[in-house]
C-alpha positions as CSV (number, residue, x, y, z in Angstrom):
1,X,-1.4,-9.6,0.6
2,X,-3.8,-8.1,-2.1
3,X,-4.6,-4.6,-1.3
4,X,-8.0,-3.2,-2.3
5,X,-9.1,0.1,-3.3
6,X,-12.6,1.4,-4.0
7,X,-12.8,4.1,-6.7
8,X,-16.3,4.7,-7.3
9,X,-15.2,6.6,-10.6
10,X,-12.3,4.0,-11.4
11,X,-11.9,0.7,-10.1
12,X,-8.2,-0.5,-9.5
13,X,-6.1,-2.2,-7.2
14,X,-3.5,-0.2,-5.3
15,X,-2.4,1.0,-2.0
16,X,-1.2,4.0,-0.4
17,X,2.5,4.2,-3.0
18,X,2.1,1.3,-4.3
19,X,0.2,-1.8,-4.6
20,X,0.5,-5.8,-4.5
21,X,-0.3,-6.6,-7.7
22,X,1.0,-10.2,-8.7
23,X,4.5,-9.5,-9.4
24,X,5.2,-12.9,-10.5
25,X,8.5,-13.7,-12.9
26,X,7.5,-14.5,-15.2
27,X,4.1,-13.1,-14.7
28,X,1.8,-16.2,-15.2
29,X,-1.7,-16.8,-17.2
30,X,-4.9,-17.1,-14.8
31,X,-7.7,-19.9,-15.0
32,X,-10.9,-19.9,-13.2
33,X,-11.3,-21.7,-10.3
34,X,-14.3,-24.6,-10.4
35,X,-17.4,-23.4,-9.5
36,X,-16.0,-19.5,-8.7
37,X,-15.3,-16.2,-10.5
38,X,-12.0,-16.0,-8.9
39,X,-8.8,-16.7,-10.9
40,X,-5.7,-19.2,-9.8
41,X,-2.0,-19.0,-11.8
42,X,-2.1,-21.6,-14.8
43,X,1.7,-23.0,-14.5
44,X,1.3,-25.2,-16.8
45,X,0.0,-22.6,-19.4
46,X,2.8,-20.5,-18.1
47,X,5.2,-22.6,-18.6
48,X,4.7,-23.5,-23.0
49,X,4.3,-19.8,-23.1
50,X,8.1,-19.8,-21.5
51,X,9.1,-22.6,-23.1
52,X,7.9,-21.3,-26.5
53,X,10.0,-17.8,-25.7
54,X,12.8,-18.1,-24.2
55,X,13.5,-22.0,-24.4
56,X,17.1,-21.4,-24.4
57,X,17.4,-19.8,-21.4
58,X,17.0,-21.4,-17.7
59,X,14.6,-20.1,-15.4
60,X,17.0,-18.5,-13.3
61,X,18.2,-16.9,-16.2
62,X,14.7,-14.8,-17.0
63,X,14.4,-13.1,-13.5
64,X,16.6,-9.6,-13.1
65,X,15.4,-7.5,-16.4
66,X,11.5,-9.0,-15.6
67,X,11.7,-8.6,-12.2
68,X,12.9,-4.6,-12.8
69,X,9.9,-4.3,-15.2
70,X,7.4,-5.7,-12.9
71,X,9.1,-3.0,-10.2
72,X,8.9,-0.3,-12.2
73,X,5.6,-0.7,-13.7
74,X,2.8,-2.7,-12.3
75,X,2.1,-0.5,-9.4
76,X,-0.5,2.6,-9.2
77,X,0.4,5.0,-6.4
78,X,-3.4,6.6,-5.5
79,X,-2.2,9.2,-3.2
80,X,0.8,10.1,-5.4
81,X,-1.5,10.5,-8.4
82,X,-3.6,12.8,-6.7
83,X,-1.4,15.3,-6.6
84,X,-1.3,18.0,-9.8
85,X,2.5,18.5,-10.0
86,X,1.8,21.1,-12.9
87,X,0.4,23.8,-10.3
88,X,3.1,26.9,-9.3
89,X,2.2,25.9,-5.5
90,X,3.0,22.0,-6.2
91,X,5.9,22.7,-8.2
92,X,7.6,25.5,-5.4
93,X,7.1,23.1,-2.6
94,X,9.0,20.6,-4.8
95,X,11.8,22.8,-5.0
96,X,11.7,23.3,-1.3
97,X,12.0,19.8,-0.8
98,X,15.2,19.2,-3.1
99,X,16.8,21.8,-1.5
100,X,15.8,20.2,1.8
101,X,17.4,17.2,1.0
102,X,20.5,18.8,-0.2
103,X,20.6,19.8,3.6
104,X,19.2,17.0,5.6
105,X,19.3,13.7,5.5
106,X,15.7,13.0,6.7
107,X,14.3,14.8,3.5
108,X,16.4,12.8,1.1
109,X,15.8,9.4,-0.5
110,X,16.2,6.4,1.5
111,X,17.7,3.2,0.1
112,X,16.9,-0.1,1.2
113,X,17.6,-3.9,0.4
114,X,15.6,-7.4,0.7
115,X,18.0,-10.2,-0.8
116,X,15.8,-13.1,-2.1
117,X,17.6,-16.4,-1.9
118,X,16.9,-20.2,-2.8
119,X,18.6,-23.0,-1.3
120,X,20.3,-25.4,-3.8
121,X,18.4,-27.6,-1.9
122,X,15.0,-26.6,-2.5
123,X,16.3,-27.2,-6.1
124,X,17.0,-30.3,-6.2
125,X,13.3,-31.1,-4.7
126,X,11.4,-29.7,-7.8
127,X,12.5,-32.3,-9.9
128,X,10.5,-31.6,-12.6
129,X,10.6,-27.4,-14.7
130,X,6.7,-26.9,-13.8
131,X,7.9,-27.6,-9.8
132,X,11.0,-25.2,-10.0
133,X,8.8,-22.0,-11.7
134,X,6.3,-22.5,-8.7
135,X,9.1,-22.4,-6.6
136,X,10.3,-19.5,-8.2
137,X,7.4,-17.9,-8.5
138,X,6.5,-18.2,-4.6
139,X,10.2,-16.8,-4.2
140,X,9.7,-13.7,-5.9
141,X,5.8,-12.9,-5.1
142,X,7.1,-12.5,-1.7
143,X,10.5,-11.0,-2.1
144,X,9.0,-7.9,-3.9
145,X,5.7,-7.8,-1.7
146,X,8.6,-7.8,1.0
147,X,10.1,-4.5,-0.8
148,X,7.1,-2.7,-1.6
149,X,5.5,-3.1,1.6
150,X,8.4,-1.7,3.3
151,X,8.2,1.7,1.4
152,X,4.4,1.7,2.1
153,X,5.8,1.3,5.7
154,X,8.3,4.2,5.4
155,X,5.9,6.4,4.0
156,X,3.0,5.9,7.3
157,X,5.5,5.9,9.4
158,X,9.1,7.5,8.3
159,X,12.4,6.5,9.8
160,X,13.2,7.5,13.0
161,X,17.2,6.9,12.9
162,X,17.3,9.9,10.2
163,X,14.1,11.9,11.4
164,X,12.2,11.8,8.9
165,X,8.3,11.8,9.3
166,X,5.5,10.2,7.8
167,X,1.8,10.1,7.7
168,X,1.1,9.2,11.1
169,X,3.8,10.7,13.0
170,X,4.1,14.4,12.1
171,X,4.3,16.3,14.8
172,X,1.3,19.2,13.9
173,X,-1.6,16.4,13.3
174,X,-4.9,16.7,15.2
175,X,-4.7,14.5,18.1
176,X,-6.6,11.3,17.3
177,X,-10.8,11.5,18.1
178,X,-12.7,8.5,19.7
179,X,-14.9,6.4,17.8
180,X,-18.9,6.5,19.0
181,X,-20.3,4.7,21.4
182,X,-23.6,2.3,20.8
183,X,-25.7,0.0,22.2
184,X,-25.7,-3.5,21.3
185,X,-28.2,-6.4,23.4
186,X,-27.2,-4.5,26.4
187,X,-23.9,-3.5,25.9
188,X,-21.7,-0.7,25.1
189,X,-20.1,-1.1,22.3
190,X,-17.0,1.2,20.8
191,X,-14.8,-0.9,18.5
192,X,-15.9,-2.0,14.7
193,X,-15.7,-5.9,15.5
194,X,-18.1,-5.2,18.4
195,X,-20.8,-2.7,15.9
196,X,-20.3,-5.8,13.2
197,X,-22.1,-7.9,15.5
198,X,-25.4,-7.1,14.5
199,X,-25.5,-7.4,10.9
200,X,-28.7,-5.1,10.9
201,X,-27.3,-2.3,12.8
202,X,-23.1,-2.6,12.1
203,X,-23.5,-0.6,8.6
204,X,-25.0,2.0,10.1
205,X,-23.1,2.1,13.4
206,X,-19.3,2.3,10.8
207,X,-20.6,4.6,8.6
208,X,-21.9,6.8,11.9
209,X,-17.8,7.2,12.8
210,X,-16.4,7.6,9.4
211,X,-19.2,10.9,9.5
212,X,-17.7,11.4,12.9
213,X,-14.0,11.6,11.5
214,X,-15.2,13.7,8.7
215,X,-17.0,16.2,10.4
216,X,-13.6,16.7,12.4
217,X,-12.1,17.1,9.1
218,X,-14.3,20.0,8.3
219,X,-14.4,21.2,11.9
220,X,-10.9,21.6,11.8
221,X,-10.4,23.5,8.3
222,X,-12.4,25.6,9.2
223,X,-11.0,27.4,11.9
224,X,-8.3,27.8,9.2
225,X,-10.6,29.4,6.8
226,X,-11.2,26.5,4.1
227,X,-14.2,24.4,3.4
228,X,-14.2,21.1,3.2
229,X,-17.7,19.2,1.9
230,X,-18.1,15.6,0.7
231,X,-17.5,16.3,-3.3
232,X,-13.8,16.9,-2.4
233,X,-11.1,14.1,-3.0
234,X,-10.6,11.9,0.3
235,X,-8.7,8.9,0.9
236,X,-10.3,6.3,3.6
237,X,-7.3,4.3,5.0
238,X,-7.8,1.1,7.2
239,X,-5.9,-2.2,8.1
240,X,-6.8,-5.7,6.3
241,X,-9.1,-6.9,9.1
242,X,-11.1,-3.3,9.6
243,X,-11.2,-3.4,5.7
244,X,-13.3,-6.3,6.2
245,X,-15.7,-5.5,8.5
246,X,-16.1,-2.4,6.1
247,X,-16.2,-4.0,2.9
248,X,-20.1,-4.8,2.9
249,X,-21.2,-1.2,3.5
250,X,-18.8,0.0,0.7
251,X,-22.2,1.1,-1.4
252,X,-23.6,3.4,1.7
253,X,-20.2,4.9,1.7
254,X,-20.5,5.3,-2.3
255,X,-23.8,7.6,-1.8
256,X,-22.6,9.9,0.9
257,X,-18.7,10.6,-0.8
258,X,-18.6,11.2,-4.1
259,X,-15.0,10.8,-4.6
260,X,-13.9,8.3,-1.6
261,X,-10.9,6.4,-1.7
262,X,-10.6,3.4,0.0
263,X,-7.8,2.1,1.0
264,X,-7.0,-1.6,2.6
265,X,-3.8,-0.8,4.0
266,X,-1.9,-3.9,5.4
267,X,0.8,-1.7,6.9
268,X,-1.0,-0.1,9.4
269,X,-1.2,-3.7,11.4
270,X,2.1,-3.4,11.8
271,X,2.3,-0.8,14.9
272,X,0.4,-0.9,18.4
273,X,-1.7,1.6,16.4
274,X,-3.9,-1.0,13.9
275,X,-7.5,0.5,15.7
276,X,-6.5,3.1,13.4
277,X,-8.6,4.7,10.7
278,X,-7.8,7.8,9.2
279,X,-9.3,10.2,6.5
280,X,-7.2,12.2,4.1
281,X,-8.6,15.3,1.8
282,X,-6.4,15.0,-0.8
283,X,-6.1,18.2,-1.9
284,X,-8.6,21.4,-1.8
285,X,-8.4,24.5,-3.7
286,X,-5.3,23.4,-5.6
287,X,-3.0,22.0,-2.7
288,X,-2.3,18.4,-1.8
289,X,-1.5,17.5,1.4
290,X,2.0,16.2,1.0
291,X,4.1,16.1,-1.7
292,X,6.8,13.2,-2.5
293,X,7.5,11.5,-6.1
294,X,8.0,7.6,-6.9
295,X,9.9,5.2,-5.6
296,X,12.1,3.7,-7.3
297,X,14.0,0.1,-7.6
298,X,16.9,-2.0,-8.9
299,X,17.5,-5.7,-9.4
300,X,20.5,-8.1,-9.5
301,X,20.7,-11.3,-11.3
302,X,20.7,-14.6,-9.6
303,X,24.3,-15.6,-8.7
304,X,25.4,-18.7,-6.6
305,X,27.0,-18.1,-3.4
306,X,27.7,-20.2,0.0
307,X,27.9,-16.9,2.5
308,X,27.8,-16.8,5.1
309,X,27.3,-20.1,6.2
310,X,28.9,-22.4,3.8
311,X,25.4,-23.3,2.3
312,X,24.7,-23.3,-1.4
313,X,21.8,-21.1,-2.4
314,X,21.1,-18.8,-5.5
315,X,20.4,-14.9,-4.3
316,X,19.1,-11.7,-5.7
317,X,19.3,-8.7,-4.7
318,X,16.8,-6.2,-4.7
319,X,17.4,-2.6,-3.9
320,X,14.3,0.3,-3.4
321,X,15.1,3.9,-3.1
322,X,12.0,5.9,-1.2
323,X,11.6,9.3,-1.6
324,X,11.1,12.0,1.2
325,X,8.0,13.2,1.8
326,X,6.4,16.6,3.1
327,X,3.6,17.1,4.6
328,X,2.2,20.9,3.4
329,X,-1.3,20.7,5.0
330,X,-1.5,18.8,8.4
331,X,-4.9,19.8,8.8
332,X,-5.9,17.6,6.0
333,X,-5.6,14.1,8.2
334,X,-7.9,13.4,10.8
335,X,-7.5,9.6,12.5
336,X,-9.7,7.7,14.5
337,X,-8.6,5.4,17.3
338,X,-9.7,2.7,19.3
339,X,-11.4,1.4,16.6
């Protein structure tokens, strides 16, 4: 679950808070792939590196203080980095919020826990140490992916059982706009799989919407006395399989926004709403539109158990913290749906 973004100023992978970087532990060595560019993990490689470090230890032994690194540090939050926490407006709204969550519980942090756990079983299957770090390895990619993908959820979404709100759900958006129609051998066509039918035509007919959801961005600003153009900071989010159909008319997109962020966001499959495309202006005239800070996450060591059904297994526990976030400028999102 690789999320992509397109900087056209600075290329990097990342999501909405936070990306899926490999968080392997240990994180492992890449080698090429035959006759490809791409990289695949070198285990083997890996493994004398471990071997060579830490040869005392067991594998099991290496994983909480790694883990907690990986956690911490190999994630780049676009949408939190665009906002300039230095500014008197930032930094009052951020006072605002603490005392909001002094208050209410649906503007204060949110824990949450994902227990990763490996059967003594599968164990005794990788017989040999180059088996059991795959093992591992698999283990923990998805545990954290797992972890981090539920505060991406959180922050799209919210948590209804408190109240709190997220991206998607706030109660003064816009409502939604349709996407175009068009006409393709005969047919009228309104969703991005059916425009991606003709190769010739389907970059033109995408990039005719994402105008369309623009110029409701500026439409809507407007009435409220701010202009919006193309120069200014926007995020473009989508799901993994609109993302795709996107992907080769990235360059078009590159000429007409100057500073578009594209976002492949896996999260938004997860809800009757994956037609969904939306555009966010980051900020204008020196105010975001939300503010929040990091997440942040803790780690347990392995330890053996048989709860709670008398089967022997190694588990770790790992424990996020999301923070609440506020929405100052609704008029700042515009969606698209039906996509």
């Amino acid at each position: 679950m690789q999320a992509v973004i397109s900087n056209f100023e600075d290329t990097q992978n990342c999501t909405i808070f936070i990306d899926y970087q490999a968080l392997f532990v240990p994180p492992l060595m890449t080698t090429p792939k035959k006759d490809t560019d791409e990289s695949k993990p070198d285990f083997s490689a890996r493994l004398k590196e471990l071997n060579a470090q830490y040869g005392q230890y067991q594998l099991l032994e290496l994983i909480d203080t790694l883990s907690l690194d990986h956690l911490k540090h190999n994630y780049v939050s676009c949408m939190l980095n665009g906002i300039d926490n230095q500014t008197s407006y930032v930094q009052e709204a951020l006072k605002e919020l603490t005392l909001k969550a002094q208050e209410s519980e649906a503007f204060a942090p949110s824990s949450y826990q994902y227990s990763g756990i490996l059967l003594q079983s599968q164990l005794d299957k990788a017989k040999t140490p180059l088996a059991s770090l795959k093992l591992l390895t698999k283990m923990q990619d998805g545990s954290c992916s797992s972890l981090v993908s539920y505060t991406n959820y959180i922050f799209l979404y919210g948590i209804r059982e408190i109240g709190r709100l997220g991206l998607l759900n706030h109660p003064n958006l816009s409502e939604p706009i349709l996407p175009t129609k068009a006409t393709l051998n005969g047919n009228t066509v309104v969703s991005w799989k059916e425009k991606s039918g003709d190769e010739s035509l389907s970059g033109e007919l995408l990039l005719k919407d994402i105008d369309l959801l623009f110029d409701t961005l500026v439409e809507s600003n407007h009435k409220l006395g701010k202009t919006i153009t193309k120069q200014d900071p926007l995020a473009l989010l989508v799901s993994s399989t609109h993302y795709k159909l996107l992907a080769p008319h990235i360059t078009k997109l590159q000429e007409q926004f100057a500073k578009l962020l594209i976002i492949e966001s896996p999260e938004l499959a997860k809800s009757s709403k994956e037609k969904l495309v939306l555009v966010v202006l980051q900020n204008a005239q020196g105010e975001p539109c939300f503010i929040s800070q990091n997440p942040s996450y803790s780690i347990s060591p392995f330890y053996h158990t048989m709860e709670p059904d008398d089967i022997s297994k190694y588990q770790w526990d790992l424990s996020g913290s999301s923070p609440a976030m506020q929405i100052l400028n609704p008029s700042f999102i515009a969606r698209m749906t039906g996509i």
